[in-house]
C-alpha positions as CSV (number, residue, x, y, z in Angstrom):
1,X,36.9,-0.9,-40.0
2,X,38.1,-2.7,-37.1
3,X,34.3,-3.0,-35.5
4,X,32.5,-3.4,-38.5
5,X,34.5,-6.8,-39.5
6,X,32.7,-8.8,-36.3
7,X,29.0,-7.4,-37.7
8,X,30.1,-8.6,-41.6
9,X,31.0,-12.1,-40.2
10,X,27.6,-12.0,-38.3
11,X,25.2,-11.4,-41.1
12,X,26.9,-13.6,-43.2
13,X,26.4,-16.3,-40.6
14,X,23.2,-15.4,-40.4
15,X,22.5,-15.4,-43.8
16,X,23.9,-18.8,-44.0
17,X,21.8,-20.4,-41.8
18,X,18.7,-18.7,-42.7
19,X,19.4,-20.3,-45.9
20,X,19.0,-24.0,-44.1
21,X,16.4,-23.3,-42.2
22,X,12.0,-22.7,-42.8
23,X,10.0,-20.3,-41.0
24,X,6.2,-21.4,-40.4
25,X,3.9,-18.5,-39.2
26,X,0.1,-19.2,-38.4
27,X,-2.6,-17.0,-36.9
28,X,-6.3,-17.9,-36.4
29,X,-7.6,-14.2,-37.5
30,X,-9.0,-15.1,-41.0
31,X,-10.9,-18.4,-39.0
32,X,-12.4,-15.9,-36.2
33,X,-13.2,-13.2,-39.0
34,X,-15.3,-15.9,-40.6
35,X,-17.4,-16.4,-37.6
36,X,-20.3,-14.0,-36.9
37,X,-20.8,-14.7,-33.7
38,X,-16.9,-13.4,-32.9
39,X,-17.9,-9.8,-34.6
40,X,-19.0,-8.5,-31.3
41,X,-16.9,-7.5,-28.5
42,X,-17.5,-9.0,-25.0
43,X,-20.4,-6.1,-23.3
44,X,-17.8,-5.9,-20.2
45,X,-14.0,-5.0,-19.8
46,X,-12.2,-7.8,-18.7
47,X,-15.0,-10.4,-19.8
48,X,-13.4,-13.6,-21.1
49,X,-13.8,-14.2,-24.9
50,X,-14.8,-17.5,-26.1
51,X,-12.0,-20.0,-27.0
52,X,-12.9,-20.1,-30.9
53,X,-13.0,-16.0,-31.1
54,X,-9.4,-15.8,-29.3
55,X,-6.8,-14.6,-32.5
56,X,-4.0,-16.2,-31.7
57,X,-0.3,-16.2,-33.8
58,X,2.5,-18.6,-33.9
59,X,5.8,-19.1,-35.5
60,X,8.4,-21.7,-35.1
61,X,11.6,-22.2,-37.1
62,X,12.8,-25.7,-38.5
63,X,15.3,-26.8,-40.1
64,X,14.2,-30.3,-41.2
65,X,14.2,-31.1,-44.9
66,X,10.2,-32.2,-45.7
67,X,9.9,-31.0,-49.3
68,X,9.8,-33.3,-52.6
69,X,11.9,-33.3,-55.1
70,X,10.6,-31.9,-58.3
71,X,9.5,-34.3,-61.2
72,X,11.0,-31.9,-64.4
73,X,10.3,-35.6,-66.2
74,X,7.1,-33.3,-67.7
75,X,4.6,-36.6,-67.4
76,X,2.1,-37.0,-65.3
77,X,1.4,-39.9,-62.5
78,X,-0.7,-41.7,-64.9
79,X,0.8,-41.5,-68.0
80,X,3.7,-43.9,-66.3
């Protein structure tokens, strides 16, 4: 009991802040899947692939408050 009260207080930490926080994640593998000239493998091993066929993936964590409110009013922008 004794070690599992420091893991308790660290996930509910952790669920605090996760709850104040937004987690982007972006890849480019639908945009290079949409290009035909990225469906074929370079002919050599170690040949470099072209800049717009590299799949790439990102994430970054923020915890900046950029969303709207929400307008329950039920009206729309030009009915006002």
């Amino acid at each position: 009991m004794r070690n599992a009260l420091p893991a308790l207080a660290c996930l509910a930490a952790s669920l605090t802040l996760a709850a104040c926080g937004t987690m982007r994640y972006e890849d480019t593998n639908a945009a290079v899947d949409a290009r035909p000239e990225c469906a074929s493998a370079p002919s050599q091993p170690n040949e470099p692939v072209a800049s717009w066929c590299e799949r790439t993936q990102s994430a970054s964590w923020s915890s900046e408050r950029d969303s709207q409110p929400v307008d329950f009013s039920g009206k729309d922008e030009d009915d006002r």
